[in-house]
N, C-alpha and C positions, 0 to 999 in steps of 0.2 A: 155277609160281612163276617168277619172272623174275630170272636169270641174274645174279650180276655181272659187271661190268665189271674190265679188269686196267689198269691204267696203266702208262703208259711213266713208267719212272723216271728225266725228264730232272729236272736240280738247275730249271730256274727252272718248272717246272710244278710242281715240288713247293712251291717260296718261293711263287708263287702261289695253291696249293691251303690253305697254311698262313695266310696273312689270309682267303683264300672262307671259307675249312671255321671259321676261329673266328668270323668273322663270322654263318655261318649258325647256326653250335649257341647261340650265345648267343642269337640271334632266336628260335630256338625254346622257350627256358629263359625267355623275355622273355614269350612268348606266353602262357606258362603262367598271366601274370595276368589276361589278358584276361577278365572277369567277376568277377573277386576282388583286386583292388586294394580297398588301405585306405578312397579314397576315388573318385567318379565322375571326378572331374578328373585322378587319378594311373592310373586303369584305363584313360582310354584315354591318357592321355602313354606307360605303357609299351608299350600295344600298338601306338602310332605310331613308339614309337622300335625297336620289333622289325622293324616295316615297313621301315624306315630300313636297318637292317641286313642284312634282308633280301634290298633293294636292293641294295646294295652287292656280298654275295655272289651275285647272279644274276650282276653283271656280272664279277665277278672267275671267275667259275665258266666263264662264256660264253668268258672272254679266254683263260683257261686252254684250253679246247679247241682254240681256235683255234690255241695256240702246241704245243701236243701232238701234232696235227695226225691224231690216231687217228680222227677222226670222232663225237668225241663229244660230244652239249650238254651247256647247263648242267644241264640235269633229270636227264639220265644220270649226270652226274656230281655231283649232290645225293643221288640215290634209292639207285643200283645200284653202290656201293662197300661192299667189306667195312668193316667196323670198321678193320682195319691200315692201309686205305688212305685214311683219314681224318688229317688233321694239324693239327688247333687244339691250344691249350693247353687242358688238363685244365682250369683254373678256369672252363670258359665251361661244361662239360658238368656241375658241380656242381648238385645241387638246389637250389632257390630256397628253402630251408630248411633243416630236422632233424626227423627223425624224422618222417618224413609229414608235418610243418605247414610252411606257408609262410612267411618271416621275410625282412619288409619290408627289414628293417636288413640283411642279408645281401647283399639283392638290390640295394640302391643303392650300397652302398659297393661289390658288384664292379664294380657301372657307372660307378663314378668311378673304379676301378685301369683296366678295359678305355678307356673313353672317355678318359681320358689318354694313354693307352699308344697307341691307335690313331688320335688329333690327333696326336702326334709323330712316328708311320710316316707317316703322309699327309703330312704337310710335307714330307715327306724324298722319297717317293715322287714329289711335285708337279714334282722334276726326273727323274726317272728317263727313260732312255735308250730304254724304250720307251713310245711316246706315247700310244698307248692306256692302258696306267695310270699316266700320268700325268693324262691327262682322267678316271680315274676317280677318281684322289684328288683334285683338286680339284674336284668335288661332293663327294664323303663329309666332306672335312675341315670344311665347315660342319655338319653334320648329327654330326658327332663333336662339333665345339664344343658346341653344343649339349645334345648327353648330359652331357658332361663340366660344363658347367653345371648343368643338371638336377641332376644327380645329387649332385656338391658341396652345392647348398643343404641337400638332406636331410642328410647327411654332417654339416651342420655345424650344422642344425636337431637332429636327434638327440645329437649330442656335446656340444651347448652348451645340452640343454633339463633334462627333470628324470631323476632317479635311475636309474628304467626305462630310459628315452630311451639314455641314456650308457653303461649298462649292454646295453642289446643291441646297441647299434653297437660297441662295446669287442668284446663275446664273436663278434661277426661276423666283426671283423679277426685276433681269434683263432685264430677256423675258418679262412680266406682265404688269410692271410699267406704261410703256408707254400709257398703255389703260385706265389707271384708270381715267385720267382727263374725259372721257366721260361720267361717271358717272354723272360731277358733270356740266356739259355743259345745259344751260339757254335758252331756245327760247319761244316762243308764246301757244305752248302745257302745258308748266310749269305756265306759266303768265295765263291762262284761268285758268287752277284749283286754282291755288292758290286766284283767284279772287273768284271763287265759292264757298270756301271753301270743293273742291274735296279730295283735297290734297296739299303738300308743292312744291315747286319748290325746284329739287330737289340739287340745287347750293348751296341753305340754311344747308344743312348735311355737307356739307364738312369741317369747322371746326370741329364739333365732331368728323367725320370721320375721321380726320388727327390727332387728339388727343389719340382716342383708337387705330388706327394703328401705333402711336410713340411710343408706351406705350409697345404692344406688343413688337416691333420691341427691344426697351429696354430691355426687359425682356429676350430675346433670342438673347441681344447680338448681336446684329446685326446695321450697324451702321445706322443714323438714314438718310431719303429720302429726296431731295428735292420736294417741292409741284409741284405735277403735271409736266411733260414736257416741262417748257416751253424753255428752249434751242432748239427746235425739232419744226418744222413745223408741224409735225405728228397729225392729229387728227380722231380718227375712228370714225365710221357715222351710227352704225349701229340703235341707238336710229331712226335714219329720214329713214331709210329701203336700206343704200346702206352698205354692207358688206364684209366683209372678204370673200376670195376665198375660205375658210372651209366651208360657211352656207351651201352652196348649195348640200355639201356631205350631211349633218347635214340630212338636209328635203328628200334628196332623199330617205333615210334607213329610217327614221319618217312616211316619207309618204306612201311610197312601197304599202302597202297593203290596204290603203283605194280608191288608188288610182287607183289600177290595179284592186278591188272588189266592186264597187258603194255602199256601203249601204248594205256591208257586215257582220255580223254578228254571234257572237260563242258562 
């Protein structure tokens, strides 16, 4: 079985492993519909837009090694990390449902919170201080529009159709909600970049972010959220590497085959 890997805990390999790493779990949570979308035209829009994100985490993954300087690629550093040394937020690693079914409405409203929230890093990013991801966000930030479009129609297809319709996208944001304050959660990896001029701390989005998610939410009729959790103790941790009891499925099927083939190759 093939080894992991240990990382060096510099602060901007970790701010960078933190957009790779959510960007890729979501790709894979994305992928999961490929052959089971509601319809042919929605089966492969999500499996192009996982591709999309895909993308993005090779290259953020690749840039990360580069500045780590440990010698590791991006593959080593998708496949051969523990669970702890993984840093998305928990919402991207969430099942694309309940209770073992798939729930269409679940999966597009998170790609309208994700795809908003990662149009507004990428602008912000598009001047960052270093220029390699800076060139990387200006690619992804079309390809985020994008989502973020996608995804609002259904949002607003579903909240403004019939009873059902309104009702499962309601009880989605339900499930969801509560994760989303971690987004926008402040610590000493946000305060080095943003001192560096890496990137923004990413607490600084969340007014936009709560202005184009009312907007939506308006639009589709839907009534309007209180910010963030805070009636609720509740905060998920997955940005600092402790996570939901999903991840660990997530990496085990992710991993399977590099892990059981050392430096396998097709």
């Amino acid at each position: 079985m093939q080894p992991s890997i240990v990382l060096a805990p510099e602060p901007a390999v970790q701010y960078l492993l933190r957009i790779a790493d959510t960007c890729l779990i979501l790709a894979q949570r994305l992928s999961e519909w490929c052959g089971h979308g509601p319809a042919l035209e929605e089966d492969i829009a999500m499996a192009n837009m996982a591709l999309d994100l895909l993308g993005q985490a090779r290259a953020l993954l690749a840039h990360a090694g580069e500045v780590e300087g440990a010698g590791h690629d991006e593959d080593q550093l998708a496949f051969l990390r523990n669970e702890r040394d993984y840093f998305n937020v928990t919402l991207v690693e969430l099942p694309n449902g309940a209770g073992g079914r798939r729930d269409f409405a679940f999966t597009v409203l998170r790609n309208a919170v994700m795809a908003t929230f990662l149009k507004l890093l990428w602008e912000r990013l598009g001047a960052s201080s270093d220029e390699s991801l800076a060139a990387i966000a200006g690619k992804a930030l079309k390809e985020a529009r994008y989502h973020q479009q996608h995804a609002g129609e259904w949002v607003v297809r579903l909240g403004d159709g019939t009873d059902e319709s309104k009702g499962r996208i309601e009880a989605a944001r339900e499930r969801l909600w509560i994760y989303t304050a971690e987004l926008f959660d402040a610590d000493a990896i946000d305060d080095a970049a943003e001192a560096t001029g890496l990137g923004p701390r990413w607490s600084s989005l969340r007014d936009a972010w709560d202005a184009e998610m009312a907007a939506l939410f308006d639009e589709a009729r839907l009534a309007p959220m209180q910010r963030g959790p805070e009636p609720s103790r509740f905060r998920s941790t997955g940005k600092i590497g402790r996570h939901s009891e999903h991840m660990g499925y997530v990496l085990t099927e992710m991993q399977y085959l590099q892990r059981a083939y050392p430096g396998g190759a097709w």
